[in-house]
Structures are given as C-alpha cells and as structure tokens.
N, C-alpha and C positions, 0 to 999 in steps of 0.2 A: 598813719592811715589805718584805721580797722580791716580786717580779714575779711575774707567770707568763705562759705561751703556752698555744696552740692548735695541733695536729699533726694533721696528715694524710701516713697513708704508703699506698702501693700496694707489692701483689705482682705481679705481669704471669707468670701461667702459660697455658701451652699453650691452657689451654681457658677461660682468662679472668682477671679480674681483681679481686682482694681489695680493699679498701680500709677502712682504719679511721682513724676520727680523733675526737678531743673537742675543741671547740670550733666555730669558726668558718669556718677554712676552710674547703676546699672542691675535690674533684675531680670532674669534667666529662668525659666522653667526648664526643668529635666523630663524628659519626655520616655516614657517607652514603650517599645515595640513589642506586642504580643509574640512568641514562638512557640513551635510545638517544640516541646523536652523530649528527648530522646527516649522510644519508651514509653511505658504506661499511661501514654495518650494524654497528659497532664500538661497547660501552658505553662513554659516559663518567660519570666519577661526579661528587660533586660533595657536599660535607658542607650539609648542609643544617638539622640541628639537634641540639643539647648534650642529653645524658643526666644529669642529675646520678649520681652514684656515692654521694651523701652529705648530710648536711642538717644545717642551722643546732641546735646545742644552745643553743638558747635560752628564754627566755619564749613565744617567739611558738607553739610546739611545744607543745602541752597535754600530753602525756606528760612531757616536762622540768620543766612550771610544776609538774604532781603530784607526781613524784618531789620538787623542789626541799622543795616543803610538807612534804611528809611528814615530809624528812629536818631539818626546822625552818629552812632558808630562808626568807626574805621578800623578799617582790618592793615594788616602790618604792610610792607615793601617785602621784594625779593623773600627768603627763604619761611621769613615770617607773615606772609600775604594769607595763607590760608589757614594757620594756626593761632594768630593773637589778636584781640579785639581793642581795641584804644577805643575810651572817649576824653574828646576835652573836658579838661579841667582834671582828669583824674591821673593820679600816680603811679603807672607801671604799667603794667595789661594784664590782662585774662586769656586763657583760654578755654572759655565755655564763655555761650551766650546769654546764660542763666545761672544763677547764684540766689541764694541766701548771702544776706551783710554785702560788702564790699560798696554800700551805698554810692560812693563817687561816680561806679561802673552804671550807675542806674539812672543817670539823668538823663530826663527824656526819654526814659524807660528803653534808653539801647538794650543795656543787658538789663531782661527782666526775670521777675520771680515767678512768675505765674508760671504754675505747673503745667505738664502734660499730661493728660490722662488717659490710661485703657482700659479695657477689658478682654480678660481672656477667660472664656467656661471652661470650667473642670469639666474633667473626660476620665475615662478609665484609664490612657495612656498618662496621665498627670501622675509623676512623681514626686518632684521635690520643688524646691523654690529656693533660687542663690540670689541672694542682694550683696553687692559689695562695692567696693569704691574703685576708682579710676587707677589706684595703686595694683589690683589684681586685674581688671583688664584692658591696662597702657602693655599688659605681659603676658594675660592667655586670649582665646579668645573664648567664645561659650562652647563650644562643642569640648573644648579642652577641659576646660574648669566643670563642668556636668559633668565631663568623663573621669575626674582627679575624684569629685564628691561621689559620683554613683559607687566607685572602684570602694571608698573607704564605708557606705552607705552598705553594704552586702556583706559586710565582715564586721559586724558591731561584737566588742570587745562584751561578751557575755549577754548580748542579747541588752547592753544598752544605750537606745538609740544617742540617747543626748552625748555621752563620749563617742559616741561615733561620728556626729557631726561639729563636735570638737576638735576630732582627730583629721576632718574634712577640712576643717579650717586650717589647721597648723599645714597641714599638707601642703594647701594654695598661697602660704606667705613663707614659705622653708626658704 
C-alpha cells in the first residue's frame, strides 16, 4: 500500500500571508510586542506569542470528524475513537483527515486533499514564520517553538541570519 503526507505551503505578499495545508502540519507566526527600552525613549520589541496560520485536520476538529462521517469514514473504538480514521477497503488507519497519496484513505473522499486556506496581513508586530511538521508539534506547542526560534533569532552568530535560523532549527529537533 503507498504512503502518504501532510503539506503545508505559504505565500508571503505585501499585505500578508496565504497559507494552505491538509493534514498535520502546521505554520505559526511569531508575533511581537512593542516596549519601551529602558532609557533613551527608543522601542524594543520582543516576540512574545505564536499565531497559528492553520489547524490540525483531525478527529479532534468536529468539522473533520462530520465531514469524515458523512463521506463514510470511521473513526476507531475505545482509546482510538477520537485519534484514528478507518475507511473500508483501506489498510491501516490515519490519523489526519487529510493527506496527500495514501489513495485507499480517499474513497469517497472520506480523507480528502483539498486544502485549507487563510489569510493573515502583515503588521508591524509580524516576525517570523515557523512551518513544520507534526514531528515538532506532537512535542511543543506554538508559543514554545516561537519562543525556542525568537531566543536563537536575536543572537545571529555574526549578524547572519540564515545560521541563525539554522541554529533555530537544530534547537526544535535536539
């Protein structure tokens, strides 16, 4: 039986930011808050909390567990009722109600592909942008992981950013 994934893509325009994805992942804006700096009347900022841009296609999401039904999905017994998605005919279960591949999950478009879409406008508060997979947050959650990137994001090893958001990443999968 073939695999399947979970995707999340951004657009980054002028006046904000797209984001669509099925599945799991997950992209996060780092946000921060204006402060006066101590002193010569000059603001400093400082990220202080994660946006999410995007949400779990799961069971846990009562709009997915409906669709799921509808479209003749079955969700587990006992401890796996609310975590795992069965359809007939297909081999194993999922847990996400949307995927890329895993074709068998897709009959009768229980689990489907069809993205989610948003929109969030850039603002002066707008930092950064964290995309990542269900591997980093099954473990942080966004305020965590904005706060692991902003921390390594302010101390760029010579003033360069791209090892700095290198050093952000090692950080979140250590």
């Amino acid at each position: 039986q073939e695999g399947g994934t979970t995707a999340t893509a951004v657009v980054i325009h002028p006046r904000g930011i797209f984001a669509a994805w099925v599945g799991d992942s997950r992209a996060v804006v780092g946000l921060r808050d204006p402060a006066p700096a101590a002193g010569e009347g000059r603001v400093a900022t400082r990220v202080v909390r994660g946006l999410p841009l995007t949400h779990d296609h799961n069971l846990a999401d009562e709009r997915e567990q409906t669709r799921l039904l509808a479209c003749g999905g079955k969700t587990g017994v006992g401890e796996m009722a609310r975590t795992h998605v069965f359809v007939r005919g297909a081999e194993g279960t999922l847990r996400v109600t949307r995927s890329l591949g895993d074709s068998p999950f897709h009959r009768e478009k229980a689990v489907s592909s069809i993205p989610d879409v948003t929109f969030h406008p850039l603002s002066p508060s707008t930092s950064f942008l964290v995309i990542a997979s269900d591997g980093i947050w099954d473990l942080m959650d966004c305020d965590a992981v904005v706060s692991a990137v902003a921390d390594d994001l302010a101390r760029p090893p010579t003033g360069d950013f791209a090892n700095a958001a290198a050093a952000a990443c090692d950080a979140l999968i250590a």
